[in-house]
N, C-alpha and C positions, 0 to 999 in steps of 0.2 A: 518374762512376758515380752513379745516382742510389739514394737511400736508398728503406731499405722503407718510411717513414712517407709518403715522398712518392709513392710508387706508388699507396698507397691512396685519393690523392687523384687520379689521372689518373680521366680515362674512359674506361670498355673498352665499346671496340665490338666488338656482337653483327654475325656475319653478316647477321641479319635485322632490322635498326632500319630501315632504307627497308623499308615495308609495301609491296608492288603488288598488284593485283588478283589475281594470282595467286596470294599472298602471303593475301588476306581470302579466299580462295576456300579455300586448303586449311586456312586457321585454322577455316572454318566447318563443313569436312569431318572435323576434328579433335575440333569440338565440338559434335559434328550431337545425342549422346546427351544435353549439358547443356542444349542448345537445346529438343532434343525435351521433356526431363522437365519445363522451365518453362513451356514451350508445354503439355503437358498436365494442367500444375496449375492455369494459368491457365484452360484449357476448364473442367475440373474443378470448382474454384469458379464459373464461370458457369453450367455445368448445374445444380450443386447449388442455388444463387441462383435458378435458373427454375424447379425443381423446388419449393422451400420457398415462393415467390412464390403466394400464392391470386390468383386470375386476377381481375382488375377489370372490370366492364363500365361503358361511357359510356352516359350519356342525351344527348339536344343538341335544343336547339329553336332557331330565327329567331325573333329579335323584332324589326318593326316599328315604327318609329313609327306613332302613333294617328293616323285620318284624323279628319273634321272633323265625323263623325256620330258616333262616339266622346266626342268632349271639347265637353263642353255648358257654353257661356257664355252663362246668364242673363241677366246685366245686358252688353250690349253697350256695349262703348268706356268700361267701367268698370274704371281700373287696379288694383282692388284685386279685380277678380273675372273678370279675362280669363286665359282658358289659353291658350295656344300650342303647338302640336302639339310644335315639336322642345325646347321648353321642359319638360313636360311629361317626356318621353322620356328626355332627360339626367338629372333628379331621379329620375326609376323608376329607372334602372342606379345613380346613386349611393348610392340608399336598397339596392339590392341587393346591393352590395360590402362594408358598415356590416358588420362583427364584432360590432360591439350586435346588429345586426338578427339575423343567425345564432345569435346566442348566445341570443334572446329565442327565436328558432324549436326550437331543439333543447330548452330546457328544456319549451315549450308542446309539443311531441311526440312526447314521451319511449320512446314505441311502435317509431317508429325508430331512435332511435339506446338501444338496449339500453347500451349500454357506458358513454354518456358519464354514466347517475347514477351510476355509480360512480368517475369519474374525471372529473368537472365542467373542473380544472382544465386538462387536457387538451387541451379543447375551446375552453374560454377563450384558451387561447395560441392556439393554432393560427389563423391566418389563414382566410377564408373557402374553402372548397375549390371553390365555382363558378369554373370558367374562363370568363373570357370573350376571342371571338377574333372578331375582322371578315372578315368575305372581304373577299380581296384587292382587287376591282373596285369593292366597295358604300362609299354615302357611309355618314358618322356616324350616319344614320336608322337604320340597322340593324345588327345587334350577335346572335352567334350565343354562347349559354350551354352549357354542358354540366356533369356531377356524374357521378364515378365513384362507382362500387360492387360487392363482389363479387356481389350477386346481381342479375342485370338487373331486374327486375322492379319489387326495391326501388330502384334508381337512379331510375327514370321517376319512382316515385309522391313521395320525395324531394326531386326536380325540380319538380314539378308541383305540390305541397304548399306547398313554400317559396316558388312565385313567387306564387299563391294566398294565402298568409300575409303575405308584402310587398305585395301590391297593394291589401289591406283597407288594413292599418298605414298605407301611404301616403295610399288616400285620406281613411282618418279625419283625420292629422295635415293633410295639405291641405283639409280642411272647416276644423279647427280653426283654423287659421289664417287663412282668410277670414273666417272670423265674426268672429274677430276684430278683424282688419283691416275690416270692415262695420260694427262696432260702435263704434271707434273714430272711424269716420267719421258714422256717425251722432250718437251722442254729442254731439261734436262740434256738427254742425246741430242738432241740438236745445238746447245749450247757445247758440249765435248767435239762434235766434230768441228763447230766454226774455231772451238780453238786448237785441234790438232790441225785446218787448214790455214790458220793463222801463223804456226808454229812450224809449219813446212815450207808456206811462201817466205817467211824471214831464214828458216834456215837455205833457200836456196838462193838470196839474195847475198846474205852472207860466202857464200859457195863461191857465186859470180864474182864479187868485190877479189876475194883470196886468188879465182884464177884468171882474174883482170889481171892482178900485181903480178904474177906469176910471170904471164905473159909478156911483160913489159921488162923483167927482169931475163928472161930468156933471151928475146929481142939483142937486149943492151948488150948480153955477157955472148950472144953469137949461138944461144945452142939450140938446135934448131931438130936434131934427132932424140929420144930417149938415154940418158945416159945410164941409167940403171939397167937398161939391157947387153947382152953382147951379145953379137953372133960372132958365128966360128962354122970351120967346114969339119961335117964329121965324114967318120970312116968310109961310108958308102956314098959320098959325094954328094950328102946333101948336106943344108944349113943348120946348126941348133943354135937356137937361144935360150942364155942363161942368164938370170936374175941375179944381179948384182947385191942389189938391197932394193927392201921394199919401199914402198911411198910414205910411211911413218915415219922414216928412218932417217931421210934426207928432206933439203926442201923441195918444195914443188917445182921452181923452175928445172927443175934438172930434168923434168921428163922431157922440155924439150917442147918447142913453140907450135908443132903441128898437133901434139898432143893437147894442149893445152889451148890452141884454137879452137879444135875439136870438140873438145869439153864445151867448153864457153859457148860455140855457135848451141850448141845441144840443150844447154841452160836457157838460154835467149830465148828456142823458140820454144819450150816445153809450155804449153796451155794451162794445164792441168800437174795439180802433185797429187789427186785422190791416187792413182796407182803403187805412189811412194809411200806412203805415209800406212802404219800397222794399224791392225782392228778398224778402218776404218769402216770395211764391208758390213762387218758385223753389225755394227750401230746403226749404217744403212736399212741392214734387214731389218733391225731390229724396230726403227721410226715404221717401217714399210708394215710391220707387225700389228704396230700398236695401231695406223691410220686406218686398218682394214678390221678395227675389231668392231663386231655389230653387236649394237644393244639389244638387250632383251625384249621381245615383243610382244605379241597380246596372248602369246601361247604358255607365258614365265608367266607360274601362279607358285606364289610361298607356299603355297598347302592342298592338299588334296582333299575333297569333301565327302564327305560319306553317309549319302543318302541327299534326302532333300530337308530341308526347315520344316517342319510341321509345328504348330502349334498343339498343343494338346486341349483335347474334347470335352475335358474335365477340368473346371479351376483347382490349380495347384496351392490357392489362397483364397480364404481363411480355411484351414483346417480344423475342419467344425468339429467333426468326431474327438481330435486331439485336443482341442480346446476345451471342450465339454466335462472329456474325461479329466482332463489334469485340475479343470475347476469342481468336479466334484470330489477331487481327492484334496486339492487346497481348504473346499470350505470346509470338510472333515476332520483337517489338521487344524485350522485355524478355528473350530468351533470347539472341539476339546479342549485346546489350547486356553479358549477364554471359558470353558467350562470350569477349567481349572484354576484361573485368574478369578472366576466371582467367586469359588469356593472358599480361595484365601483369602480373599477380602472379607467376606462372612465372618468366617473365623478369626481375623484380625477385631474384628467390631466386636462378636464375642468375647472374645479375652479383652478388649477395652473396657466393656460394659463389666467383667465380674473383678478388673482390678478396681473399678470405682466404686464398686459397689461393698468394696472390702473395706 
């Protein structure tokens, strides 16, 4: 005989523990009213939500990369002043995305966004609200932006403001930058030639001292012609001179004090060593290059535009149709769902009720 403590431990089976379709069919037929009322709280809250939602409108433009009549390179095959079209085009969208950059736009146009001087920090957090999305088929060159807004109007001029706003900021910081980078390199040349004419006036000064002494040692020892040379009468009665040894070889008083005046007067008055001194043209041209390079002007646009801003006729927010649908397919899941949750509860209290009863 088994005791009642130990009854309480068996498991009582329900005719209905194997569920079959039959089985979920009349449970949902049971619970069609709990279903329904989920289902329509769930519509419920999404009408409300589309109703309370102020309707958004987009703007959207194509931007192109810049063609080659656009992006003016002055100094050609100059690394520090060559643009590159898709070069160019990747920095415009990057400088576009910058939260500085927006953040400097919205304080500079305060006209628009009324709200954010009173709620600065708002703004600050908030990540840039430009989308940006590529069609499908196009390369990297091109890149499609858009800005919602409730009023269409102001979405466009918003759009259109800001990319106007970034494209100055950009090319000042990319002028800034090249002068820079111009300046640096110039400098630079300028600094190479003072010191090759620094190193030309010391080597001629050095020059002059060696053929001072020279001079003075010719003088003293009497030799007053070249001694390195001969002449001699040749065969047809004229003079040839032959090279004894060269100037490396001996020292310099031996060429002989008219020589060596000679020199020296030549040194004294020489003005100028630019003539003497190697590459120095070059670095000439080259400052001459860089002083004549002209900045970009109001004709340098990063990006080529395609079409005009429009605002769209239609709010792109809230999406009523989708909202609706996807809340009539939630309360549906979510109504069965606790169709199925009071089922098991039931059946829980049931089997409580016939183990006590045991």
């Amino acid at each position: 005989m088994i005791d009642a403590n130990d009854r309480r431990l068996q498991i009582v089976q329900f005719p209905g523990d194997e569920i079959s379709t039959l089985d979920i069919y009349r449970l949902l037929v049971k619970r069609k009213a709990l279903i329904f009322c989920v289902c329509a709280a769930t519509l419920f809250m999404a009408i409300f939500y589309v109703f309370i939602t102020p309707p958004a409108y987009e703007a959207s433009v194509k931007l192109l990369a810049p063609g080659t009549d656009t992006v003016v390179v002055s100094v050609p095959h100059h690394p520090s002043a060559e643009f590159k079209s898709e070069a160019v085009f990747q920095e415009f969208q990057a400088t576009l995305r910058l939260r500085e950059q927006w953040r400097l736009f919205v304080e500079k146009t305060p006209e628009l966004f009324p709200g954010a001087t009173n709620d600065q920090a708002r703004w600050l957090r908030n990540p840039v609200p430009i989308i940006f999305g590529r069609e499908k088929d196009f390369p990297v060159s091109h890149v499609t932006i858009s800005y919602t807004h409730q009023d269409p109007a102001l979405s466009a001029r918003i759009l259109r403001q800001y990319l106007d706003f970034t494209r100055e900021r950009y090319i000042a910081n990319l002028i800034a930058g090249v002068k820079s980078r111009l300046e640096a390199v110039r400098d630079s040349a300028v600094l190479d030639i003072a010191m090759l004419r620094q190193k030309a006036r010391m080597s001629r000064e050095d020059e002059i001292a060696r053929l001072q002494q020279d001079l003075a040692l010719a003088k003293q020892l009497g030799i007053k012609g070249n001694v390195l040379l001969r002449s001699s009468g040749g065969t047809d009665g004229r003079n040839e001179i032959a090279i004894i040894a060269s100037n490396d070889m001996v020292r310099g008083y031996m060429r002989g004090t008219a020589v060596l005046q000679a020199e020296l007067e030549a040194l004294l008055k020489r003005e100028a060593d630019d003539p003497y001194i190697d590459h120095l043209r070059e670095k000439q041209i080259e400052i001459e290059r860089l002083n004549s390079y002209k900045f970009p002007g109001d004709n340098f646009r990063p990006y080529t535009q395609d079409g005009e801003i429009v605002a769209t006729k239609y709010p792109v927010k809230p999406k009523k149709n989708m909202i609706i649908a996807l809340a009539v397919a939630l309360g549906l899941m979510l109504g069965v769902i606790a169709a199925f949750l009071a089922d098991f509860i039931e059946r829980v209290r049931k089997g409580t009720d016939v183990l006590q009863g045991q």
